[in-house]
C-alpha positions in Angstrom: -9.5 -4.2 71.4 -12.9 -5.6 70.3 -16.0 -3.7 71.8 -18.6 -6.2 72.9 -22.1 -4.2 71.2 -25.1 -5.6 71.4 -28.8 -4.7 70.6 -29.6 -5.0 74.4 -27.6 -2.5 75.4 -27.7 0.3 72.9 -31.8 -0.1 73.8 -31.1 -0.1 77.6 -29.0 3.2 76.7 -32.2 4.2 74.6 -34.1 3.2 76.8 -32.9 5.4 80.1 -32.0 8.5 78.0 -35.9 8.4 76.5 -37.3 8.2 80.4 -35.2 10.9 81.6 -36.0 13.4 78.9 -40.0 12.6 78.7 -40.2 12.2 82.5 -41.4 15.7 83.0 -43.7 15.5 80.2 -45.2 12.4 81.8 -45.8 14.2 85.3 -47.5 17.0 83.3 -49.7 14.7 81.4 -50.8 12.7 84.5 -51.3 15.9 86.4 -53.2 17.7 83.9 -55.3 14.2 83.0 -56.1 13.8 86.9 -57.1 17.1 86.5 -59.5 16.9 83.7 -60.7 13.6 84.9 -61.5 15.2 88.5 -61.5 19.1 87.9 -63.7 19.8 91.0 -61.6 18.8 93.7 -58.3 19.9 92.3 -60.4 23.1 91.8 -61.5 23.2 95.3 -57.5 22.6 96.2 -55.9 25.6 93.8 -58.9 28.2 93.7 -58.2 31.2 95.9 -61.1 32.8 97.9 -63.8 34.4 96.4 -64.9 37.6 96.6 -68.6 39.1 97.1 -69.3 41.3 93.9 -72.5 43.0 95.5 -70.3 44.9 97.6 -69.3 46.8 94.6 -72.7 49.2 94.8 -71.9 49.6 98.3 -68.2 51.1 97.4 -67.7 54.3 98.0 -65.6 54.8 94.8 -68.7 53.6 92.9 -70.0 55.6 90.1 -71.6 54.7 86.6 -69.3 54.4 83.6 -70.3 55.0 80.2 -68.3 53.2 77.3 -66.0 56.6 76.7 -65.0 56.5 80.5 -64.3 52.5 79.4 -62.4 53.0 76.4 -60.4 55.8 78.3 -59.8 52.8 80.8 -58.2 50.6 78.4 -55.5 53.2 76.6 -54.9 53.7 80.3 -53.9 50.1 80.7 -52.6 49.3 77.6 -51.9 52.6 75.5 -49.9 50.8 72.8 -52.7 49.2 71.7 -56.3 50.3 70.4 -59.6 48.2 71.6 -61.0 46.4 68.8 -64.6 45.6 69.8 -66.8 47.7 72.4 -70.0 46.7 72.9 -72.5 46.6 76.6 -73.1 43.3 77.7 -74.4 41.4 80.6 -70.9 39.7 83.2 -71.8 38.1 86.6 -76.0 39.9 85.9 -74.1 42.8 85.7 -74.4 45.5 82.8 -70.7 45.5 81.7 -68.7 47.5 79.1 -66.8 44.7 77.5 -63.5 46.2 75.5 -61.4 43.4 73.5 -57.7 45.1 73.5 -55.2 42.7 71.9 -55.1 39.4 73.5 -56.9 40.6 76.4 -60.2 41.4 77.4 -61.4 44.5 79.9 -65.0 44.2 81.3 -65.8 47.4 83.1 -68.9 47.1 85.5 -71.1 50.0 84.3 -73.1 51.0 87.4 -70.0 51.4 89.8 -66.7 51.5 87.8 -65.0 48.3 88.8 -64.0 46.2 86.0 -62.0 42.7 85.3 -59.4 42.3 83.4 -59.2 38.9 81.1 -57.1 37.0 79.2 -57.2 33.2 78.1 -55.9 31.5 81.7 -56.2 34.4 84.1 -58.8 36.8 85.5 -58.2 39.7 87.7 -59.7 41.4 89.3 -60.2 45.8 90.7 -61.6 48.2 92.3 -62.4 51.7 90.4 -59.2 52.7 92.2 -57.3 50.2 90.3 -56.5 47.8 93.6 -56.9 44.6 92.7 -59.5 42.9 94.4 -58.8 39.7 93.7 -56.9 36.9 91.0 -58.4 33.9 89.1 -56.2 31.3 87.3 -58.5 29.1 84.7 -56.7 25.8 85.6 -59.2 24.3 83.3 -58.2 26.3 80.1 -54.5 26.5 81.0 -54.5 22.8 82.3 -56.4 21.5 78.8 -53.5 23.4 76.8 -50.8 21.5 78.4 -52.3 18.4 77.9 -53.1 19.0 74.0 -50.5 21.0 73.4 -47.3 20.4 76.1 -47.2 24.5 76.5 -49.2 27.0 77.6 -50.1 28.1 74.1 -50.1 27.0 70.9 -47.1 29.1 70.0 -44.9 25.5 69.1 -48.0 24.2 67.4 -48.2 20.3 69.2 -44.5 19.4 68.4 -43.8 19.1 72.0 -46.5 17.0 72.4 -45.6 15.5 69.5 -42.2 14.9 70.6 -43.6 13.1 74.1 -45.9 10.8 72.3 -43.1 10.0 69.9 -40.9 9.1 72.6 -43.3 7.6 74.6 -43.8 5.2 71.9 -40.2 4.4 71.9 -39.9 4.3 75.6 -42.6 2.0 75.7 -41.0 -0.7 72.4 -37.8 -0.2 74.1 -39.5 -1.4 77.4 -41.2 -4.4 75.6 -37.7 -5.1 73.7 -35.7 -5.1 77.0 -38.7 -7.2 79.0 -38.9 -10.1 76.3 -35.3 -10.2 74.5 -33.8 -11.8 78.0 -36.0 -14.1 78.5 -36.5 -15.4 74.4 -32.8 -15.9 75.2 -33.0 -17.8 78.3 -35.5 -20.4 76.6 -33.6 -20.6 73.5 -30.3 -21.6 75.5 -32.4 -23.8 77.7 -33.8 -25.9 74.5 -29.6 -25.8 72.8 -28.8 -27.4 76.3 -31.9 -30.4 76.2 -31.0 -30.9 72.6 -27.4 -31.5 73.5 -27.9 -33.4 76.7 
């Protein structure tokens, strides 16, 4: 038994397989380019409520932190790791111990104790307690990665988005290929039928 294989439909089977498996990546790079393109009202959309930092002088858990009582704070948090830069600085016109602990950052308020903890998409947060007072995502950061990168980090390098482009590419000359073939083969039938007529 002959099978009947033609170009036309090993790239229709191209063709489907390619949009299925870059159809995620395509939502993500449309989401995260709508984004970019118009970050302040998706921002408005996805930001949860602020929070008013001058009621941290009015706490009653308030008192002033030195960098030792900061640095205490951070083998607290994350005792597997030591902090690798500690220095006073100015966060939100506050005076702020800033403590750089791995990939993370800790920024303790130094008149009342509160502090925020940081890392490349997120910031949280908390009360001298250690409540968390409130969560920040940085869509911008975490939505730029995705669209450079196709993961939240460069951990794969851009392969994936590599990968997506690649196939895109494909996806598109497939397209093109399965648009025009047809039609070049309508007109070329067309003029072996005036030329035998």
């Amino acid at each position: 038994m002959r099978v009947n294989f033609s170009p036309e439909r090993l790239f229709k089977t191209l063709h489907g397989w390619l949009g299925v498996i870059i159809l995620p990546w395509i939502i993500l790079i449309g989401f995260t380019g709508l984004y970019l393109n118009h970050f302040e009202l998706v921002n408005r959309a996805m930001t949860a409520p602020s929070y008013n930092e001058a009621e941290f002088d009015s706490s009653p858990l308030a008192r002033q932190r030195e960098l030792v009582d900061a640095i205490d704070l951070s083998k607290t948090l994350w005792p597997e790791q030591d902090p690798r830069v500690a220095e006073l600085i100015i966060y939100h016109d506050r005076e702020a111990w800033r403590i750089l602990v791995g990939p993370r950052t800790l920024i303790v308020d130094a008149a009342t104790g509160h502090y925020w903890v940081k890392t490349r998409f997120r910031r949280q947060t908390y009360g001298p307690d250690g409540a968390q007072l409130h969560s920040k995502i940085y869509w911008g950061s975490l939505f730029k990665t995705f669209h450079e990168n196709g993961w939240f980090n460069g951990d794969f390098g851009t392969w994936l988005a590599d990968i997506t482009a690649a196939a895109m590419v494909l996806f598109g000359l497939s397209g093109v290929y399965l648009f025009t073939a047809p039609r070049l083969r309508r007109r070329k039938n067309r003029r072996l039928r005036t030329g035998i007529q």
